[in-house]
Biotite code that builds the C-alpha atoms (Angstrom):
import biotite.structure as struc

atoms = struc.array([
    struc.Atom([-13.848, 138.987, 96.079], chain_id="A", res_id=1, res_name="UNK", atom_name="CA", element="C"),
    struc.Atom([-12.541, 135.912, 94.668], chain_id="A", res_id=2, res_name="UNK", atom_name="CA", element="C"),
    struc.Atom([-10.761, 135.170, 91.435], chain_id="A", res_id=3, res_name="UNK", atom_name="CA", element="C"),
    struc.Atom([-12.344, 133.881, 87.917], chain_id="A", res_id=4, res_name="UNK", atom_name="CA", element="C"),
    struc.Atom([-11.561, 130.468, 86.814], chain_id="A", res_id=5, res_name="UNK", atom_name="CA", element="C"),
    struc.Atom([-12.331, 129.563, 83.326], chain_id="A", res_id=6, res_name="UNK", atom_name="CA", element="C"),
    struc.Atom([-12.562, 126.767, 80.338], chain_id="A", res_id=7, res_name="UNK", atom_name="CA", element="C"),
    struc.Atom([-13.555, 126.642, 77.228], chain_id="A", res_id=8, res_name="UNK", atom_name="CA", element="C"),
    struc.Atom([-16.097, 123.698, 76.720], chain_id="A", res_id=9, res_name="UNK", atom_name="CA", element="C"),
    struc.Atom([-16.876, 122.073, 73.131], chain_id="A", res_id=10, res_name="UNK", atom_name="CA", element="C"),
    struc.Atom([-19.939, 120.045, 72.205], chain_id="A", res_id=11, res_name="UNK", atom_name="CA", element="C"),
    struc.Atom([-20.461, 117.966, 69.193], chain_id="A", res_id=12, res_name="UNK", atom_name="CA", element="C"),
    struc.Atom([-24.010, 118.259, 67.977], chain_id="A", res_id=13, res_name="UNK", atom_name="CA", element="C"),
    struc.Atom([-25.356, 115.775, 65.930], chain_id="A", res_id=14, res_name="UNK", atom_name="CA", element="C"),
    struc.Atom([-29.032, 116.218, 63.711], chain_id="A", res_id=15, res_name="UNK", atom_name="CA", element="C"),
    struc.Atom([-30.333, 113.488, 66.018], chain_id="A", res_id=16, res_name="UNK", atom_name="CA", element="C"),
    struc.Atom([-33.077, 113.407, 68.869], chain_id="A", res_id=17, res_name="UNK", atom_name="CA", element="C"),
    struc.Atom([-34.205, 116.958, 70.286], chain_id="A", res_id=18, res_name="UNK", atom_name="CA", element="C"),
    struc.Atom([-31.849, 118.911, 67.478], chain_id="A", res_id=19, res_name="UNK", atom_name="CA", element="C"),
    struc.Atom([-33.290, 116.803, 64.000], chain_id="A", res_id=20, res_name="UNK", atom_name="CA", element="C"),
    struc.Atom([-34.041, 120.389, 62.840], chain_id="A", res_id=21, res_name="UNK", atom_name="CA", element="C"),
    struc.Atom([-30.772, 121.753, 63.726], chain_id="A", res_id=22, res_name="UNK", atom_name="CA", element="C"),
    struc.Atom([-30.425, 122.973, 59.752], chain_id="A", res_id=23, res_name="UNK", atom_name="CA", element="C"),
    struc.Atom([-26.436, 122.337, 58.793], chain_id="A", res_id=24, res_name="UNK", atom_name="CA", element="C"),
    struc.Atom([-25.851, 120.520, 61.146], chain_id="A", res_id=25, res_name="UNK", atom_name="CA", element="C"),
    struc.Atom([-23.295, 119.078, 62.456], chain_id="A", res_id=26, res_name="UNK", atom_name="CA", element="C"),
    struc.Atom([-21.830, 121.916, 65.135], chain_id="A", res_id=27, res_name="UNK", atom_name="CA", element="C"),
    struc.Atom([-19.120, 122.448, 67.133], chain_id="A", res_id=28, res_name="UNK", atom_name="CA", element="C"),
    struc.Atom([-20.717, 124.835, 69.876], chain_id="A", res_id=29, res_name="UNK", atom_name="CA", element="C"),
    struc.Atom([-17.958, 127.157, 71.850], chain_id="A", res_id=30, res_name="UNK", atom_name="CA", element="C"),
    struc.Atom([-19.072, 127.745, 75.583], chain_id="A", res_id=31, res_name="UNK", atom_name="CA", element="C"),
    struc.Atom([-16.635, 129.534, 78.165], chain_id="A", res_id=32, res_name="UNK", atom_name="CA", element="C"),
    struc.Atom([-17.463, 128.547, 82.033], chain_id="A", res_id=33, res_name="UNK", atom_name="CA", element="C"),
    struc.Atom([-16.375, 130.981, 84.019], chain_id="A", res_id=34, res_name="UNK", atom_name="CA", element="C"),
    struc.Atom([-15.992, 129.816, 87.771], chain_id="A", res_id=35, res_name="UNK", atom_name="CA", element="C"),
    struc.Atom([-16.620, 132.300, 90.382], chain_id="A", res_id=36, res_name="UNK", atom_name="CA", element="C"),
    struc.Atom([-18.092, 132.258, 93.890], chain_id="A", res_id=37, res_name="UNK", atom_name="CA", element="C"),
    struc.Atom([-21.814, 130.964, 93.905], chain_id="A", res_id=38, res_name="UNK", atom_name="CA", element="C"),
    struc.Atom([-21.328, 128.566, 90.812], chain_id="A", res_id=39, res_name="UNK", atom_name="CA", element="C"),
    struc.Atom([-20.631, 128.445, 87.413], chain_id="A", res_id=40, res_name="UNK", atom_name="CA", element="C"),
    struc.Atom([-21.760, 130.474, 84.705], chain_id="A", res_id=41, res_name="UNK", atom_name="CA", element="C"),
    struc.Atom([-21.921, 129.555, 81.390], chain_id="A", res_id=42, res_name="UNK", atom_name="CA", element="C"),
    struc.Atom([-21.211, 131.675, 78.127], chain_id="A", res_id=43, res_name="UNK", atom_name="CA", element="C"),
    struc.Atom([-22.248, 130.444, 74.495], chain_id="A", res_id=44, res_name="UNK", atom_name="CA", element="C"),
    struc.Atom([-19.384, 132.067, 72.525], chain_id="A", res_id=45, res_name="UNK", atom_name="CA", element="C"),
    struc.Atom([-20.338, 130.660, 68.765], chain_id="A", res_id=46, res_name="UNK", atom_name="CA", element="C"),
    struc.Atom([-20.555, 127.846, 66.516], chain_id="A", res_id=47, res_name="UNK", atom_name="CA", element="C"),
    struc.Atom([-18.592, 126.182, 64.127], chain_id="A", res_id=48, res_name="UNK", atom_name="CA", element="C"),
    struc.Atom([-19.991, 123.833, 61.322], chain_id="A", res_id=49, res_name="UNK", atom_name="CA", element="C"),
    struc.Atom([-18.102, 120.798, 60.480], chain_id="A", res_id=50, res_name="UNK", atom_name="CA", element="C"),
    struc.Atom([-17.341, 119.847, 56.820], chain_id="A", res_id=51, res_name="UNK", atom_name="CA", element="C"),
    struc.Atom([-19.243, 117.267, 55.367], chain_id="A", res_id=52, res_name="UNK", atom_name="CA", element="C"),
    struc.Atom([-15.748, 115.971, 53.518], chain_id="A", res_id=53, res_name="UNK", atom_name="CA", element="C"),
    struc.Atom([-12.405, 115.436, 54.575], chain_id="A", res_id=54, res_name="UNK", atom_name="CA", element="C"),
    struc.Atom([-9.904, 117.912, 54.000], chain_id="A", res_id=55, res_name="UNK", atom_name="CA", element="C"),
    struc.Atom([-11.655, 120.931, 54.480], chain_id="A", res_id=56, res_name="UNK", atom_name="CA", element="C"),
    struc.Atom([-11.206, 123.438, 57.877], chain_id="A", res_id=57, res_name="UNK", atom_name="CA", element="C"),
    struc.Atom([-13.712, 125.487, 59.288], chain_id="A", res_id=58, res_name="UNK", atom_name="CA", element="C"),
    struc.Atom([-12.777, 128.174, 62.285], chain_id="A", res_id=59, res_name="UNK", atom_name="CA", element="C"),
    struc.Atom([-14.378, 130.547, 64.556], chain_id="A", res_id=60, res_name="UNK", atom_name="CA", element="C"),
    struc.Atom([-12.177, 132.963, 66.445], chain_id="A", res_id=61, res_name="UNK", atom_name="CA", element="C"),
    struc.Atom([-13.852, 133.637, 69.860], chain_id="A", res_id=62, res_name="UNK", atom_name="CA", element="C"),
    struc.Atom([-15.653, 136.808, 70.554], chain_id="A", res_id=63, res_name="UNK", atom_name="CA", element="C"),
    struc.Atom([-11.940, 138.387, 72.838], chain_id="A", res_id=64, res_name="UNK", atom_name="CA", element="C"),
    struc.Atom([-10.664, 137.570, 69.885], chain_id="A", res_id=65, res_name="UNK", atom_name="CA", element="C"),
    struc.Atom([-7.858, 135.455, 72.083], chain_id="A", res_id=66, res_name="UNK", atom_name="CA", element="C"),
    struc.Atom([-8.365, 132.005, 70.652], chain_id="A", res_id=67, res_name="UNK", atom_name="CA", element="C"),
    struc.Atom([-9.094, 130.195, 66.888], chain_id="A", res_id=68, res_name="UNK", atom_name="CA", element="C"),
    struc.Atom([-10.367, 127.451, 66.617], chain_id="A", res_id=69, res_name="UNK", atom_name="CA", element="C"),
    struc.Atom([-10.399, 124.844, 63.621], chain_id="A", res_id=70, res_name="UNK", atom_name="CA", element="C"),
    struc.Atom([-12.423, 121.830, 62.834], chain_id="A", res_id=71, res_name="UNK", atom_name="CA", element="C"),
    struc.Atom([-11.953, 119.599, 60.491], chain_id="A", res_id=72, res_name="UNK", atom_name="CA", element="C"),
    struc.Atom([-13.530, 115.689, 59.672], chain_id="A", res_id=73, res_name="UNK", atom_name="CA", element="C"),
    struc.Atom([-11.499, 113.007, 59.861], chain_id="A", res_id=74, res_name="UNK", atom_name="CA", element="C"),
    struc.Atom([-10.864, 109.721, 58.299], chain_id="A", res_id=75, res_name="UNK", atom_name="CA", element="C"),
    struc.Atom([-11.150, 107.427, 61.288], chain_id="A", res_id=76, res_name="UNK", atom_name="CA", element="C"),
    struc.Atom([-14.576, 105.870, 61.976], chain_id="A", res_id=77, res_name="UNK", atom_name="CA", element="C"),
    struc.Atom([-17.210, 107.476, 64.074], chain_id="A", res_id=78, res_name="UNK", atom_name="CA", element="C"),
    struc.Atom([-17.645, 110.555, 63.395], chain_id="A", res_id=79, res_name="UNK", atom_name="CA", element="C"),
    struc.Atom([-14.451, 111.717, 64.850], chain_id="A", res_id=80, res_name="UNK", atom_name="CA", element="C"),
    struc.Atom([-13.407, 115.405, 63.981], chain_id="A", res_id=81, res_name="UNK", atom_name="CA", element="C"),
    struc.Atom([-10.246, 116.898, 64.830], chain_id="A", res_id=82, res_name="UNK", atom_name="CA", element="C"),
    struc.Atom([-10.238, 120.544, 66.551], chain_id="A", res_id=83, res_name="UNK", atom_name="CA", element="C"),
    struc.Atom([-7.222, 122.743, 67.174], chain_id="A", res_id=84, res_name="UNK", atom_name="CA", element="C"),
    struc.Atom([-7.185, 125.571, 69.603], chain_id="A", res_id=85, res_name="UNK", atom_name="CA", element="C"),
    struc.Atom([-4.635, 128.179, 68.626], chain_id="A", res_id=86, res_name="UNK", atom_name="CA", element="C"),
    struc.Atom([-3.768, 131.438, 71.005], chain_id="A", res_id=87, res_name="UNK", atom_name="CA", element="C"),
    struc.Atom([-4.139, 134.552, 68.825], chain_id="A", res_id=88, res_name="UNK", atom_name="CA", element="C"),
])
């Protein structure tokens, strides 16, 4: 039996084309890919919404309760947000 690889992946969701109805949106989704023989499988761990201001953090500590994470809206153009990734 082979060992487990694994990374945490982080998508940006916008209210745009197939998730318009996405109420709150934007997201940060939390996915953990787990790597094992025969592929990857995929885990949705939880969601994050991002502020609609600057300044303000929202988190989500991951279901192992191993890892925060914090998101938070920047200044710069885009949208660009900022996320930290903090062991617990």
């Amino acid at each position: 039996m082979g060992t487990a690889h694994w990374d945490y992946y982080l998508e940006y969701v916008m209210p745009a084309e197939w998730n318009q109805g996405v109420p709150g949106a934007p997201f940060i989704f939390v996915r953990r890919v787990v790597s094992i023989t025969g592929g990857d499988h995929p885990a949705y761990l939880g969601a994050m919404q991002v502020p609609k201001t600057v300044g303000p953090t929202a988190e989500f500590v991951e279901p192992s309760g191993n890892v925060r994470f914090r998101v938070q809206l920047t200044d710069l153009p885009g949208p660009i947000v900022k996320v930290q990734a903090q062991k617990l």
